[in-house]
C-alpha positions in Angstrom: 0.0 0.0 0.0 1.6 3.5 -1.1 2.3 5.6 1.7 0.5 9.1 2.0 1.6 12.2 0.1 4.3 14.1 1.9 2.9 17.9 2.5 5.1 20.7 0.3 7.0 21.5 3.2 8.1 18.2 3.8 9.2 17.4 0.3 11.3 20.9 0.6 13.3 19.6 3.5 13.6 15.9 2.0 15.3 17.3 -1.3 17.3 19.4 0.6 18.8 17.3 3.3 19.3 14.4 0.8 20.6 17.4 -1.6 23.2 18.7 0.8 24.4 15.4 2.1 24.7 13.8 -2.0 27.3 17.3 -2.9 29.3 17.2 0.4 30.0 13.3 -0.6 32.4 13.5 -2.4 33.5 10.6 -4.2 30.7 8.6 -1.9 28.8 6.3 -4.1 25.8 7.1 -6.1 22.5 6.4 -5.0 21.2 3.3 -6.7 19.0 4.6 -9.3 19.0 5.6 -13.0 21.1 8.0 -13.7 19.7 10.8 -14.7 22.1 11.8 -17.9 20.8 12.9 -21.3 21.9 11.7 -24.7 20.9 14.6 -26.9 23.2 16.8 -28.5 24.0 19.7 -30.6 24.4 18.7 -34.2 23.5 19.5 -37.6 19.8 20.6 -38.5 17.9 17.7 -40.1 14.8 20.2 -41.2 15.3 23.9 -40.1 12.1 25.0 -38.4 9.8 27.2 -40.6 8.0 28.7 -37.6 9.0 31.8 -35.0 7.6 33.5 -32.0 6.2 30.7 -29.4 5.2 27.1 -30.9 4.2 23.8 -29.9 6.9 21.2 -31.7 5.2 18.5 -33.3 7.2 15.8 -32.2 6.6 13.8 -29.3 6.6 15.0 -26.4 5.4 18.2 -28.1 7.6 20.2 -26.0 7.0 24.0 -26.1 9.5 26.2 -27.7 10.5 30.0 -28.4 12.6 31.1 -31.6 13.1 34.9 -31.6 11.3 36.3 -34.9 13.7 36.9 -37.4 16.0 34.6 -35.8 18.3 32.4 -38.7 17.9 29.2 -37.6 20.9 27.8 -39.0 23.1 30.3 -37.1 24.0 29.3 -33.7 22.3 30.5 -30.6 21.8 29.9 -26.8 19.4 28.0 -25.5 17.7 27.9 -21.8 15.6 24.6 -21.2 12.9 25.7 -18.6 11.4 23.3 -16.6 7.7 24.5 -14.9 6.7 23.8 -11.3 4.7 21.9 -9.5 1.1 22.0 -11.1 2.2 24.7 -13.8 2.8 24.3 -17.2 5.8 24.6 -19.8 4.0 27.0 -22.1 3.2 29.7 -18.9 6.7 29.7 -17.6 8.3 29.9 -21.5 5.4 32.8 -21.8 7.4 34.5 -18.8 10.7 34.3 -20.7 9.8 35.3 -24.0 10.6 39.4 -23.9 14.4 38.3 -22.6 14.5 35.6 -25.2 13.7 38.4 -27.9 15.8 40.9 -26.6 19.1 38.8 -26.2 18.2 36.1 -29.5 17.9 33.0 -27.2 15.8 30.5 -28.2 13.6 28.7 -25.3 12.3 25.1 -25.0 10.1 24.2 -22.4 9.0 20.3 -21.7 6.2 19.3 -19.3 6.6 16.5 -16.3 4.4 13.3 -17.7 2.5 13.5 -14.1 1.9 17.0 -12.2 6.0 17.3 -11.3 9.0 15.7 -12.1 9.6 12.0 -11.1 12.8 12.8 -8.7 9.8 15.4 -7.0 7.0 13.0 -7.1 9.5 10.1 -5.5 9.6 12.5 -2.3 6.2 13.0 -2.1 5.4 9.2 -1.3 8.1 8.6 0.7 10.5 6.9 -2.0 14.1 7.4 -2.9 14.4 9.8 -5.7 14.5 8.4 -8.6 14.6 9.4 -12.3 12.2 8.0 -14.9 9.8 9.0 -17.8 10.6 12.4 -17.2 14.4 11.7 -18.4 13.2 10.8 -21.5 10.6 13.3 -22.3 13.7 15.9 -21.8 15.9 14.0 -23.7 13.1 13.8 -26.6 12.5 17.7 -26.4 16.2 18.6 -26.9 16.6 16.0 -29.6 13.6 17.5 -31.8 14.8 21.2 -30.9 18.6 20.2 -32.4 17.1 18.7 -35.2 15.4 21.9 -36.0 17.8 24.7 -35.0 21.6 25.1 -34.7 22.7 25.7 -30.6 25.6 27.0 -29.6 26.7 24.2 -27.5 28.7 26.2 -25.5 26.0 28.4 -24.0 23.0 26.2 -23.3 20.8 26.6 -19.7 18.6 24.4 -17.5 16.6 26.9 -15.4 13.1 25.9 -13.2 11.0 27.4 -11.2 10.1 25.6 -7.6 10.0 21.9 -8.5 11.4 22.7 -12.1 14.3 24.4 -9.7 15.2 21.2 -7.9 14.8 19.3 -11.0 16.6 21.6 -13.1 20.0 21.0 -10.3 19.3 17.5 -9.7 19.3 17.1 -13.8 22.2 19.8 -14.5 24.1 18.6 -12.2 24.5 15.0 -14.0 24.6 16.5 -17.3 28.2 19.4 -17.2 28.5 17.5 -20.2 25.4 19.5 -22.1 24.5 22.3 -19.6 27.3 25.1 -18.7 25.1 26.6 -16.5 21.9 26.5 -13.8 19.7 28.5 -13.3 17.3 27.4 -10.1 14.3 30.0 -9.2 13.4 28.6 -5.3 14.0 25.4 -5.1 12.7 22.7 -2.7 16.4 20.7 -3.0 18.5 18.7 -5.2 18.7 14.3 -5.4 21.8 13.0 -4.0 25.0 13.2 -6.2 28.5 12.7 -6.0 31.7 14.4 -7.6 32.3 18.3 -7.8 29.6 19.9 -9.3 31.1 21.4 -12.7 28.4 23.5 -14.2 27.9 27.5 -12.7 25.0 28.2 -10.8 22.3 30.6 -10.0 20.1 30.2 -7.2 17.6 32.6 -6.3 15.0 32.5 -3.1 12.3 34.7 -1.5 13.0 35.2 2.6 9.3 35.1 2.9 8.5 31.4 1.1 5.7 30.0 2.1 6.1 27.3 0.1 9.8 25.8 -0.4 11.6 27.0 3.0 14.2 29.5 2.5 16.9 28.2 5.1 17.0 25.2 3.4 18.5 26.7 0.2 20.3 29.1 1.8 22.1 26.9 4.5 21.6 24.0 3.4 21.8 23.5 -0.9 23.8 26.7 -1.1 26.1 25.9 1.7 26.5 22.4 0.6 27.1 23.2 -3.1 29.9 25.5 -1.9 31.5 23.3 0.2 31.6 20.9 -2.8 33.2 23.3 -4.7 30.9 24.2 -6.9 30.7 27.7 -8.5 27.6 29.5 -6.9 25.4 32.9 -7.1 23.2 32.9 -4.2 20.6 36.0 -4.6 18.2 35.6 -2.1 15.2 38.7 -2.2 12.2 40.2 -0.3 9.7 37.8 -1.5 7.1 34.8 -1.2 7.6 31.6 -3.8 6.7 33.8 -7.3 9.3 34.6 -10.0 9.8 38.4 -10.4 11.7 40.3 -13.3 14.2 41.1 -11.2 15.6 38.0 -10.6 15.3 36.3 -14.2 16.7 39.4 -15.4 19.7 38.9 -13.4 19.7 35.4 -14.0 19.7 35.8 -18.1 22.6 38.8 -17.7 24.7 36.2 -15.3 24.4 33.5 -18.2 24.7 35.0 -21.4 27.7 37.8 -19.8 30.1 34.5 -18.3 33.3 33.4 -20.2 
């Protein structure tokens, strides 16, 4: 018999304790479950897309996507892959983005969860150990049929969330340094255990006043563990409840697209 849904506030404190004690380990084995890594890849454009402004792909999982108009699709460009929260929806949250993606020529893609989060989220909320699943591959699916479709510059590609999509977006960039240069986590509830030194950059951002996903436990716990791991972290914490201002994806865009 399953056991009963964790409440929000719980799951926030899971992810994070699991989150801090996985990037102060390491070299500590991995927790045994899938891994979590991606197989898509930059490559050459198999049928340039004919469509701008905000779309719906056709391919399965029908991921949404953002290609600035007037954009060349066979130049190179950076992409952000946003993941949504708990509950939201990848169109909404790519919606949000699309003024910054015009005025800095990024292109967006935005994939949902196959349930209401992410599987590493939903393991939490009955009790399991946090594993990754059909999520995994509807990610991996979405970045294949955006490559196919548009040149990325591989050296300047994001994975940013909001809440859930936050802890997904680290637990998932974390495993991937490989394809993502940088994170971008709008308040998170935590990150699923790793090991190694964290290699991609990252942004974290967090209202004091989070009603939701506890502040303390990003900002002594993830933030303080990630550091300690030696990973490369922005910490910018602001007067706020669990909502994504201006302000802060603003700052989080500049951070990205202005690093060498």
């Amino acid at each position: 018999m399953p056991s009963p849904p964790m409440s929000r506030r719980q799951v926030a404190a899971g992810l994070a304790v699991a989150g801090l004690a996985g990037a102060c380990a390491s070299g500590a084995a991995d927790v045994a479950v899938s891994d979590g890594r991606l197989s898509a890849r930059p490559g050459p454009v198999s049928a340039a897309a004919s469509q701008r402004g905000a779309f719906r792909l056709d391919t399965w999982p029908q991921p949404d996507v953002f290609i600035p108009p007037g954009h060349d699709v066979l130049k190179p460009a950076p992409l952000m892959l946003l993941l949504h929260g708990g509950g939201g929806g990848g169109d909404r949250l790519l919606r949000a983005f699309v003024p910054l993606a015009s005025e800095h020529g990024v292109l967006l893609l935005a994939p949902e969860a196959e349930r209401r989060t992410w599987d590493v989220v939903r393991a939490f909320q009955y009790g399991g150990e946090p594993e990754f699943g059909a999520d995994v591959k509807r990610v991996d699916a979405s970045l294949e049929a955006l490559f196919a479709q548009a040149v990325v510059d591989q050296r300047r590609i994001a994975i940013a969330g909001m809440s859930d999509g936050a802890s997904y977006a680290l637990s998932l960039g974390l495993r991937n340094a490989a394809l993502f240069s940088h994170i971008i986590a709008f308040s998170p509830g935590g990150i699923a255990p790793f090991s190694g030194r964290p290699k991609p950059r990252i942004f974290i951002s967090h209202g004091r006043r989070d009603r939701v996903l506890a502040f303390d436990n990003t900002a002594s716990g993830m933030v303080g563990g990630l550091k300690t791991a030696g990973a490369d972290v922005t910490f910018t914490p602001f007067d706020g409840d669990h909502e994504l201002r201006p302000q802060e994806m603003r700052a989080a865009m500049d951070w990205w697209l202005k690093a060498r």
